[in-house]
N, C-alpha and C positions, 0 to 999 in steps of 0.2 A: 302513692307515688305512681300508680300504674297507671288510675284515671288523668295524673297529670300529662305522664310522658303521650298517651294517646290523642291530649288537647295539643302538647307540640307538632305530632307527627301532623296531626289534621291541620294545622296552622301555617306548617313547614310544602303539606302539600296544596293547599292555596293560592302559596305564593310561588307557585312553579306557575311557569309559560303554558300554554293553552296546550303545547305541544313538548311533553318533558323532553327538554335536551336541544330546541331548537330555538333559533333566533334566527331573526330576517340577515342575508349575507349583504344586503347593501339598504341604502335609503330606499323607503319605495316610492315611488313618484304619483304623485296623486294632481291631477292635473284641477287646476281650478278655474272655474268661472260663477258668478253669481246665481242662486240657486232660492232665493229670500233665505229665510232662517237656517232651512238646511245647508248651503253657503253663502260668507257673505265676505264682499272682498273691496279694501278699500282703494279706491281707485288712483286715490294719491300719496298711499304708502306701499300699497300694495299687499299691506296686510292680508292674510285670510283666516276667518275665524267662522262661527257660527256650529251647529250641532252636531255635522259630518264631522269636521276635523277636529272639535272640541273632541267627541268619543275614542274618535282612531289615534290622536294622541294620547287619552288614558292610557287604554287598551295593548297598549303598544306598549307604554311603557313597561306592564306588565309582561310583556309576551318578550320580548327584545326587540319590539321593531321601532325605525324610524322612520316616519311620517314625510315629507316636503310637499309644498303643494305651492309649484310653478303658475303664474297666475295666465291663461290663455282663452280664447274664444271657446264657445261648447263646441263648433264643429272641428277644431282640432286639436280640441283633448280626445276625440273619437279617433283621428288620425294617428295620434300619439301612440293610443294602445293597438291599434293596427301594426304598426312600424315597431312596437316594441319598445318606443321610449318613455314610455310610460305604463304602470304598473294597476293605478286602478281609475275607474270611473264611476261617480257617484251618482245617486238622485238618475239611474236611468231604466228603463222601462227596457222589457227586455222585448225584443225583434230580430226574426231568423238572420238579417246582416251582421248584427252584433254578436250573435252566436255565432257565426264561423271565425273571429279574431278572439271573440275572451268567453271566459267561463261565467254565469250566470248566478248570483247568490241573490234573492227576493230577500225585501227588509219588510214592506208594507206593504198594504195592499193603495192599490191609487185609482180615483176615478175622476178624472181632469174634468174639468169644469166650462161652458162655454160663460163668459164673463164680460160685461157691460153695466150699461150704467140705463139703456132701455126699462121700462117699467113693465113693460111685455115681452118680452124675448121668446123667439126661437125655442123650442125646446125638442124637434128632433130634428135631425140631417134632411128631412124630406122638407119639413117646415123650413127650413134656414136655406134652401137651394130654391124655394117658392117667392123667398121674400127680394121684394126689388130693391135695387140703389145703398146694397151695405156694404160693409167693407168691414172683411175679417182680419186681421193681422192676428200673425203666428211667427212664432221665433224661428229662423231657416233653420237651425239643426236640430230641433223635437223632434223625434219620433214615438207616434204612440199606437205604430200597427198598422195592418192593412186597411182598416175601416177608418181610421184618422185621415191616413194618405190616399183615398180612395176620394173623399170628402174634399181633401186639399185641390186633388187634380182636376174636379168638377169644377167647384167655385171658381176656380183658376181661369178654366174654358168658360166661364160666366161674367170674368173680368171682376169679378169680388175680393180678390184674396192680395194681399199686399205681405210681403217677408220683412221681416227687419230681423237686428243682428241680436238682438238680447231685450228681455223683459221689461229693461227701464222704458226702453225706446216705445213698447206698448204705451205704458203709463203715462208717460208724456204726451202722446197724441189722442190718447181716449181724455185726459183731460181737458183738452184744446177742442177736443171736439173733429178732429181727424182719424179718428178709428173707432166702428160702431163696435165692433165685439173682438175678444180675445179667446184663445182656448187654451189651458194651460191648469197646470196643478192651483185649486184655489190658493194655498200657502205661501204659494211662490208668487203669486201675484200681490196678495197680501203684505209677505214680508219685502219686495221690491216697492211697493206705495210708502212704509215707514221708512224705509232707507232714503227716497226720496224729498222725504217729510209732505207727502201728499196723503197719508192713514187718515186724517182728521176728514181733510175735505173730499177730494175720490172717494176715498174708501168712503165716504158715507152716502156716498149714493151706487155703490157699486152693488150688482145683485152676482150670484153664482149660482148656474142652473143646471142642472142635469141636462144632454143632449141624448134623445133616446137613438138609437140605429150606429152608436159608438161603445161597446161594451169595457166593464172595469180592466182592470187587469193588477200590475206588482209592479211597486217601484224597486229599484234596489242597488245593486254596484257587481258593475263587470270586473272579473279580475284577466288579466291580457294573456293570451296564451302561449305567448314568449315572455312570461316572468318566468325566474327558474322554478324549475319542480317542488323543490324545497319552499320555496317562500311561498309561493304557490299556495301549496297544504299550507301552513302557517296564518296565511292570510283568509283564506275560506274557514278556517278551523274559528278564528276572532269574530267576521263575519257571521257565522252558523249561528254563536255564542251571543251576538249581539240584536242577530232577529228574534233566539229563542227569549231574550229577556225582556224584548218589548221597552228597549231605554230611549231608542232613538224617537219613537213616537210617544212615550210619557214627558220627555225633553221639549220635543216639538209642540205639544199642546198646551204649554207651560206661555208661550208670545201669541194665541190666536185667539179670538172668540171661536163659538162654535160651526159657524156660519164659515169661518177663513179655514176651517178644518175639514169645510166637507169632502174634501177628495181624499180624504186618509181614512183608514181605516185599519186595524188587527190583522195580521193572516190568521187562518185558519187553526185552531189549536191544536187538529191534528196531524200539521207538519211534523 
């Protein structure tokens, strides 16, 4: 009777919140925009689904929180947690601006990809600001650091670099033949060509290259540092719990080949 009641205790405390005794005090707002598999958002229902909010819905369930995820442009889901109307941000790479509005939790590690459909490409920053007559597009609210942005502001003064508003808009013009190269998380370029139903034919002449003179870095999700204190801890505690298990990246590798995975990677096991 005694090894029973200690399978209850162990089973009763399982099923406690990440945090005994707490629960999130309102929805927390998770602002959405397409992200390939990590989000994905239907544009005529508005649905949003895909690995991010599939997990923090679990997750949540367990802990007491609840999830929304408002469907908005990436540059002002950034604003959002600025201003405080919104509580996290996902799939984002972390840089000193973003640290002085939200708090930082690293899920992955990420090494973004330069991306085309060239049989030769570019393969450092010094190579790709040599080469004549291309044209990079990049989605205007990425950031992925000084040496990304450093990269942007050159080609820029070189008349190379062209902005658009989200990843489909790449897709469409690299298949047309209006945008030599992209830079961005292999995955996300990936799972935007399926969404589009271009994975058969793009994706099959798509290559993803390493860019030397741009270092890896961590993807992850900022938490806003006008969420209350309480939900706060709550929310980093699910978070911590869900880099340490490695779900979101055995999830993630479950729609890619290996090739659409090359910017992912494990953190460090001795986080």
């Amino acid at each position: 009777m005694k090894h029973v009641a200690v399978l209850f205790s162990l089973a009763a405390t399982l099923a406690l919140p990440l945090r005994a005794g707490a629960a999130c005090s309102r929805p927390i707002v998770v602002p959405a925009s397409s992200l390939g598999k990590m989000m994905t958002v239907n544009e005529a229902s508005g649905e949003v689904g895909g690995v991010y909010p599939e997990l923090l819905r679990e997750r949540g369930r367990r802990a007491g929180c609840e999830f929304v995820f408002p469907v908005v442009p990436r540059a002002r889901a950034e604003a959002m947690l600025r201003q405080g109307d919104a509580d996290l941000m996902v799939g984002a790479v972390q840089v000193p601006e973003r640290d002085e509005w939200g708090r930082y939790v690293p899920m992955i590690g990420t090494e973004w990809m330069l991306i085309s459909t060239d049989p030769d490409p570019p393969r450092s920053t010094e190579e790709m600001l040599a080469r004549r007559g291309i044209r990079l597009n990049v989605v205007r609210s990425y950031n992925y650091g000084p040496a990304y942005l450093a990269l942007l502001a050159r080609l820029d003064k070189q008349g190379k670099l062209e902005y658009v508003k989200d990843p489909q808009t790449i897709a469409r013009k690299m298949g047309i033949g209006r945008a030599d190269y992209a830079f961005m998380p292999s995955n996300t370029f990936a799972g935007t060509l399926e969404e589009l139903g271009l994975r058969e034919s793009l994706g099959a002449r798509v290559h993803y290259t390493r860019l030397a003179g741009i270092p890896a870095s961590t993807s992850g999700v900022y938490i806003s540092r006008r969420t209350p204190p309480a939900d706060a801890a709550q929310l980093a505690a699910l978070l911590e719990q869900l880099s340490r298990d490695g779900e979101l990246l055995h999830r993630t590798r479950k729609f890619f080949t290996p090739a659409e995975m090359s910017s992912s990677f494990p953190l460090p096991r001795s986080r």
